[in-house]
C-alpha positions, -999 to 999 in steps of 0.1 A, spaced: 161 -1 205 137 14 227 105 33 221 117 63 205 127 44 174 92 31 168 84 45 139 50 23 133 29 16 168 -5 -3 160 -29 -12 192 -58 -34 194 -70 -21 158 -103 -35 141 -120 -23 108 -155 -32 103 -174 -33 72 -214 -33 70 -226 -54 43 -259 -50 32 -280 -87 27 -302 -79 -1 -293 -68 -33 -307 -35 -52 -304 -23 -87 -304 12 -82 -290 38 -58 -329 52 -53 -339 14 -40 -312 14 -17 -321 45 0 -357 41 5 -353 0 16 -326 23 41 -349 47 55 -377 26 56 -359 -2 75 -357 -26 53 -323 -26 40 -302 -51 67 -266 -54 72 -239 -80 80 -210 -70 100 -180 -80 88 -144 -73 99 -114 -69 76 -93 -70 110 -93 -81 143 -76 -69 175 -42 -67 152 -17 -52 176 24 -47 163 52 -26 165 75 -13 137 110 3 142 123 29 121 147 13 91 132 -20 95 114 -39 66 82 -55 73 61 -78 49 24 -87 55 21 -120 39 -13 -141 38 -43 -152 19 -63 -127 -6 -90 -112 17 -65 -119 50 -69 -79 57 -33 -69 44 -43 -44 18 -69 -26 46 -43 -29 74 -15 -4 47 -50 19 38 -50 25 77 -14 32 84 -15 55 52 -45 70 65 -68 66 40 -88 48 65 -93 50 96 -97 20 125 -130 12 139 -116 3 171 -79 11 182 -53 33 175 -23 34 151 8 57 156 26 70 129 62 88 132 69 102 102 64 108 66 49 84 39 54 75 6 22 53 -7 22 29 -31 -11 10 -28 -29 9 -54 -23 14 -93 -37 51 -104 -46 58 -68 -45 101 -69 -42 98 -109 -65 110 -137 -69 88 -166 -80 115 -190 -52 138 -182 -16 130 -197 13 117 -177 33 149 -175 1 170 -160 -6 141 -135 33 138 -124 20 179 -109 -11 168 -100 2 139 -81 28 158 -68 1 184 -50 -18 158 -36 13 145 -19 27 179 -7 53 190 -31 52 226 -47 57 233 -84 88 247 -80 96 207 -63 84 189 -94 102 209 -117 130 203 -98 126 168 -102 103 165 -129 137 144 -154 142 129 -126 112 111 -126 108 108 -161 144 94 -161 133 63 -139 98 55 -152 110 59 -188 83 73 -203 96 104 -218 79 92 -252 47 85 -236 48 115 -215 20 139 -236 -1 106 -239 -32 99 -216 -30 76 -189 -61 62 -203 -38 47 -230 -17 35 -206 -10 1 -194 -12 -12 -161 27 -15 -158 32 18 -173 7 36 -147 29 11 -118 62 33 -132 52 65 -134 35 64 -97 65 42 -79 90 72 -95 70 102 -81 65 79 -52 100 75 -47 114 113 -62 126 118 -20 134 98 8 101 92 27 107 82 62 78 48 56 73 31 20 41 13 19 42 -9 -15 12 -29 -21 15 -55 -49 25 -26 -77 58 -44 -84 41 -74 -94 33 -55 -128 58 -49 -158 84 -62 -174 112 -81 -155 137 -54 -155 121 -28 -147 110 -47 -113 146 -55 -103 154 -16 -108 124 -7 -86 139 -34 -61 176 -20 -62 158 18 -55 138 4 -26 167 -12 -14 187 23 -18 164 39 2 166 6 28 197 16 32 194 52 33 170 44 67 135 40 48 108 20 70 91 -4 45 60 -20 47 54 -43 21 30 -68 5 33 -90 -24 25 -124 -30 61 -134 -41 78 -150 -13 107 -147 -34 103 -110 -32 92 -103 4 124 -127 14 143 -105 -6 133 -72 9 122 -79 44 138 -95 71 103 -93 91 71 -107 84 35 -106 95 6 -131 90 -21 -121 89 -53 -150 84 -89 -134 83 -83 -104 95 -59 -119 127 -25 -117 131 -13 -148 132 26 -145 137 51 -117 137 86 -124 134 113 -136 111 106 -137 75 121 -170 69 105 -186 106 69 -171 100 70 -184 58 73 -215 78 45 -211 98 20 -195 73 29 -225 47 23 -258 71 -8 -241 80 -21 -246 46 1 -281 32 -27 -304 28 
């Protein structure tokens, strides 16, 4: 392949977070111990000079530690961040999946946040109710569907956002732990739609803490430890890697 399949180009990127040292109580404290100088800050870096290449129809898992960067690495190439240092490329559309009730309103019921969430990720009214069964076909939910997502559980609000999610063929998926909620069954039907859309030349990028799952889905692999890539290769090779480095 050469570069015109990259679908996924990150360069040198780092994401810095400052962390104030002393704690306040209240939102007025921590503005006048800012402006008078006396609030100080610790840097501290969620990544560090991570540098990769995805191409397009590949699946890629981040694998590591909680607190390794994975999560903030997937809020950059969605672009709900954006790097401190470096640059990441991006060659087509996305499909996020990152975190449960991300875009959604609790207090609003699931049929007015399947619009809602719709709109926020580009899709006209006349699109939802296009799809709109659709949708409530996968998640099913059609007897929860005038309830509010308050009432919801955790696996019912992972449903209803992987089948909006998932309603067209985005060119990148970017799944964040959100199948590790719910019953069993409905987790091997999410797997057998990501894998329909695998097929149908999806990019995914992935991150769970199931090895069983990220073998499953994705050839490739990334580790990343403290915010550094440690390895980027074959799932199976860089498993390897990431679990000696932690056998006691």
């Amino acid at each position: 392949m050469d570069k015109k399949d990259t679908i996924i180009e990150v360069n040198g990127v780092a994401m810095r977070f400052n962390l104030a040292e002393q704690k306040t109580d209240t939102i007025k404290e921590y503005f006048v111990k800012l402006v008078t100088g006396k609030l100080h800050f610790n840097e501290f870096y969620a990544l560090r000079n991570v540098s990769f290449e995805v191409k397009r129809g590949e699946a890629v898992a981040l694998i590591g530690k909680n607190g390794s960067g994975k999560s903030t690495m997937l809020k950059i190439l969605a672009g709900v961040m954006y790097p401190t240092e470096g640059t990441v490329t991006v060659n087509g559309s996305i499909a996020p999946l990152i975190e449960l009730g991300a875009g959604f309103d609790m207090e609003l019921t699931a049929k007015e946040n399947i619009y809602m969430n719709g709109a926020i990720l580009g899709y006209n009214r006349a699109f939802m109710d296009q799809h709109f069964e659709e949708i409530v076909e996968f998640s099913e939910l059609r007897e929860f569907i005038n309830v509010p997502l308050k009432n919801y559980s955790s696996g019912m609000i992972a449903r209803l956002g992987f089948s909006i999610a998932t309603i067209i063929k985005a060119d990148i998926l970017i799944v964040d732990e959100v199948l590790a909620v719910g019953d069993f069954r409905f987790r091997e039907k999410c797997h057998r739609k990501i894998a329909e859309l695998l097929d149908g030349g999806t990019t995914l990028l992935f991150v769970s803490h199931s090895a069983e799952q990220v073998k499953a889905l994705c050839p490739k692999a990334i580790w990343l430890d403290h915010g550094q890539m440690m390895a980027f290769g074959d799932t199976e090779e860089v498993y390897r890697m990431y679990e000696n480095a932690y056998r006691s």
